[in-house]
C-alpha positions in Angstrom: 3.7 -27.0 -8.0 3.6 -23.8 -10.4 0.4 -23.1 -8.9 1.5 -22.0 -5.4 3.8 -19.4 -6.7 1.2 -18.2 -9.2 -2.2 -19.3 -8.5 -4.8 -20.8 -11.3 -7.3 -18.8 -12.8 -10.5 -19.6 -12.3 -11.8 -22.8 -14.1 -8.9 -24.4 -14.7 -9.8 -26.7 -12.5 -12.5 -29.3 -14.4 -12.6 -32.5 -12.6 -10.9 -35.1 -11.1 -7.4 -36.9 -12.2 -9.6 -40.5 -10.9 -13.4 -40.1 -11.5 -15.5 -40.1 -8.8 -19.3 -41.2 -10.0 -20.7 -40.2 -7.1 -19.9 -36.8 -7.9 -21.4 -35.0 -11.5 -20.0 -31.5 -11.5 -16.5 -29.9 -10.3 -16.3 -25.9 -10.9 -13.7 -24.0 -9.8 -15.4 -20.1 -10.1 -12.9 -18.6 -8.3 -9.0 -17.7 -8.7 -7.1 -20.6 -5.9 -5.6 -19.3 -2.8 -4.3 -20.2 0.2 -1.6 -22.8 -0.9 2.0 -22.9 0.1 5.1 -24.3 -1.6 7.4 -26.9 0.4 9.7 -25.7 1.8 13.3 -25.2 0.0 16.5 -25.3 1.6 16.6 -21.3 2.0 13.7 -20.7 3.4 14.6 -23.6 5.8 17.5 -22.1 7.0 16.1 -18.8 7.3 12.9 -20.2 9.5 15.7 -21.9 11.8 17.2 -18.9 12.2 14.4 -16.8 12.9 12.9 -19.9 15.2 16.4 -20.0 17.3 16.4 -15.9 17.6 13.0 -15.2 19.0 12.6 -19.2 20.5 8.5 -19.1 20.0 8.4 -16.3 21.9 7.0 -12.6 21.1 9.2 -10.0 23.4 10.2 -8.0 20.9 8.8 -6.1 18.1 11.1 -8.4 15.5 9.8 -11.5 17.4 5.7 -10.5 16.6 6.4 -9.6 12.5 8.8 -12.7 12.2 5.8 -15.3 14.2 3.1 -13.7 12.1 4.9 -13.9 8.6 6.0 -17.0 9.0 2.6 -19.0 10.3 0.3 -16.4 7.5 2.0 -16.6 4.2 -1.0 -14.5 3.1 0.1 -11.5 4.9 2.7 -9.6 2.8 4.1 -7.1 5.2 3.5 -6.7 9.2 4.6 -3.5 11.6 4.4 -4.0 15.1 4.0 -0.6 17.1 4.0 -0.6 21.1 3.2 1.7 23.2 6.7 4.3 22.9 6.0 4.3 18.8 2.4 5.2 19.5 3.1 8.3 21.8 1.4 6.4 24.5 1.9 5.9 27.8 5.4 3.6 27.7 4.3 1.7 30.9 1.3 0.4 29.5 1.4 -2.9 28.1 -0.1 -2.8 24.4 1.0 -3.9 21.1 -0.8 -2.8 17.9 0.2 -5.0 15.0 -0.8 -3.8 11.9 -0.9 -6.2 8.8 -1.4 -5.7 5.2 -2.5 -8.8 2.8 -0.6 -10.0 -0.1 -2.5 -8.8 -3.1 -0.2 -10.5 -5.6 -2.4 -12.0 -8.3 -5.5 -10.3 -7.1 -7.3 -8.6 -10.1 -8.1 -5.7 -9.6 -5.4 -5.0 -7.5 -6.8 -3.1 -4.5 -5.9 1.0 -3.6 -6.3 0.0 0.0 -5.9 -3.7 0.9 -7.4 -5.0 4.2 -7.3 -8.0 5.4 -10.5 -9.6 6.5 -11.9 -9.6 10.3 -11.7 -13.5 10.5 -7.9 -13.6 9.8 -7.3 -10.4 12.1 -8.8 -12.7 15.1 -6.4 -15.4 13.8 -3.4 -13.4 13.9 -4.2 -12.4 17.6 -4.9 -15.9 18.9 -1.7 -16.7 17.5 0.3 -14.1 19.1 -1.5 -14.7 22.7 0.2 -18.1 22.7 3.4 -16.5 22.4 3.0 -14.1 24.7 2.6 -12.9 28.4 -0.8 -12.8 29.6 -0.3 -8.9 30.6 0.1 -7.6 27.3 -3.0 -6.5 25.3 -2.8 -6.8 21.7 -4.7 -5.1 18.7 -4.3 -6.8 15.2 -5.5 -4.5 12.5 -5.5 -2.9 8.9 -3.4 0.4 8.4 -5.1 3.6 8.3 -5.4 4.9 4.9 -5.5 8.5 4.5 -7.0 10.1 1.4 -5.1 13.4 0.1 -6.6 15.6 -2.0 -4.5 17.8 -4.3 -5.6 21.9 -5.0 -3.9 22.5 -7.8 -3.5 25.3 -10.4 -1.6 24.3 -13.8 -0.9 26.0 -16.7 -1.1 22.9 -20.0 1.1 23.0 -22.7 -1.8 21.8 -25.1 -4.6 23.7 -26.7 -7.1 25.3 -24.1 -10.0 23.1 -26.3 -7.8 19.9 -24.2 -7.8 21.3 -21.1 -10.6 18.7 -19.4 -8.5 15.6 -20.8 -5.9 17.1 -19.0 -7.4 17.4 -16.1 -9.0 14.3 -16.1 -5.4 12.5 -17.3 -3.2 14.4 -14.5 -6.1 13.3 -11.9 -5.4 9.7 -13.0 -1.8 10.1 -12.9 -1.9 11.7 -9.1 -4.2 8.5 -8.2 -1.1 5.8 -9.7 1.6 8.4 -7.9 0.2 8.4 -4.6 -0.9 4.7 -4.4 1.4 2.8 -7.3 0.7 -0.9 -5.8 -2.7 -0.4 -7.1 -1.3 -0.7 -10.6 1.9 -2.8 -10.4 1.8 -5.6 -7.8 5.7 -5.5 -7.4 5.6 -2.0 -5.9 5.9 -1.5 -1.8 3.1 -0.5 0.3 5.2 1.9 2.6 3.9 2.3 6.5 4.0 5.5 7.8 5.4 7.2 5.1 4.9 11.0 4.4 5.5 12.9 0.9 6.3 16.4 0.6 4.9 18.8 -1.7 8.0 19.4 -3.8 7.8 15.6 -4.8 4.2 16.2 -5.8 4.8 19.2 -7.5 7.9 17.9 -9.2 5.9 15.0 -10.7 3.3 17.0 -12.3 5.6 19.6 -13.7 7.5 16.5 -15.7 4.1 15.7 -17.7 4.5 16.5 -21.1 1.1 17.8 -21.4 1.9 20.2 -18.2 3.3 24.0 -18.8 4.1 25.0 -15.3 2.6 24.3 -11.8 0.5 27.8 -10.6 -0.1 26.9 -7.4 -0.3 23.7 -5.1 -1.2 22.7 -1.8 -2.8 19.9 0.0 -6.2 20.3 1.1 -6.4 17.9 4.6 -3.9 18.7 7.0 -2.8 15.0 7.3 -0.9 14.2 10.7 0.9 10.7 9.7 1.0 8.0 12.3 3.1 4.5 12.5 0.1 3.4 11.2 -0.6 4.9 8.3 -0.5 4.6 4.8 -1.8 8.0 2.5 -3.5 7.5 -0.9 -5.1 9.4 -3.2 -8.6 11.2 -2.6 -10.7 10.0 -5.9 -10.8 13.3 -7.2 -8.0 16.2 -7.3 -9.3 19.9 -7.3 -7.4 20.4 -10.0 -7.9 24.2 -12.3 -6.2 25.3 -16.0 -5.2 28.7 -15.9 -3.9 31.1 -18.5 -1.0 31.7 -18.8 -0.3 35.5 -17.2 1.3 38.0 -19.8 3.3 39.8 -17.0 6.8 39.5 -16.1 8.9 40.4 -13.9 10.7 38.6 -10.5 7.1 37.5 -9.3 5.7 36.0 -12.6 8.9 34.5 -13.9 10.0 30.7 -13.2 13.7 30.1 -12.1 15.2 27.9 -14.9 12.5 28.3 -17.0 12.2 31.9 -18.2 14.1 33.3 -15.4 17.6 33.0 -15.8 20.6 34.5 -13.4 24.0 34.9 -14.4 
């Protein structure tokens, strides 16, 4: 049963373990999906557990992850959002639950998985059986939101290198912003915002980087429950000279500004 916890790559697959004459060819073009392991004892006990807590019944926002997680083992993470999380009106009846696919095993791995329409209409007619009649509810993807980087840097390298820099520290800002779209181990965080000083802070620690200039995003990105920002495909990014002033407003603190 390795295959459910790792699927098989396409053609492994060749025939039948019986023959069947009546059939010639068996291909298998594709990588396998969709299966599911029985069920060991800890995953028993925690589907009991969840099954006695929410008793088949989706009140609250616990009960709609927990109902969709357990009946899709093809959705890796859910967030449900009502009404108060939205900034909506709190009276209104509405749940938005957003899913995101498991993209373990899926080459390549995706910058901005989305699950497809047909399982989105599955995941609602699922939750409608669960609960009241009153409530409206919206099953869809997150919201990915594309920043782009303006950046000024001063390389450590020769100026002759400055494009492969540019080109490797736009690269670089692509794995930073969305990492599970080069390891499929890493968390796809809902919601999440960064702040500046992290970006800065990671592209001041290249080895090929001098000092950051200047740095600022270029949208104005309002983060929702929703959400999920990656990277634009390509940073403004400019090499500058380094300036031969000095003084209080050319000098970096730690760097070749020291106070005693």
């Amino acid at each position: 049963v390795d295959h459910f916890d790792k699927p098989l790559p396409a053609n492994s697959i060749q025939g039948f373990v019986t023959p069947e004459s009546a059939i010639k060819i068996v291909k298998q073009p594709t990588t396998s999906f969709g299966g599911k392991p029985e069920e060991n004892d800890d995953k028993f006990i925690t589907r009991v557990s969840e099954r006695l807590r929410h008793k088949q019944r989706a009140i609250t926002a616990w009960d709609y992850e927990r109902l969709v997680l357990e009946e899709f083992p093809e959705i890796y993470k859910v967030k449900c959002i009502t009404a108060t999380d939205d900034n909506n009106n709190p009276a209104e009846p509405k749940v938005t639950v957003v899913v995101i696919p498991d993209i373990s095993n899926t080459t390549p791995l995706p910058e901005e998985p989305k699950a497809p329409l047909y399982l989105l209409k599955e995941i609602k007619d699922l939750l409608k059986k669960y609960t009241s009649e009153f409530v409206e509810i919206e099953v869809k993807n997150p919201e990915y939101e594309p920043v782009t980087c303006t950046i000024e840097v001063v390389f450590s390298g020769e100026s002759s290198r400055e494009g492969e820099y540019i080109n490797k520290l736009n690269e670089e800002l692509k794995e930073f912003f969305a990492p599970w779209a080069y390891d499929q181990t890493v968390d796809i965080p809902l919601g999440r915002s960064i702040e500046e000083s992290l970006v800065i802070n990671f592209i001041a620690q290249r080895e090929y980087v001098h000092y950051v200039a200047d740095f600022e995003f270029k949208e104005n990105i309002e983060m929702k429950p929703d959400s999920i920002l990656v990277s634009a495909e390509n940073h403004e990014i400019t090499a500058v000279a380094e300036p031969d002033s000095y003084g209080i407003g050319y000098m970096v603190i730690g760097d070749n500004f020291i106070v005693n």
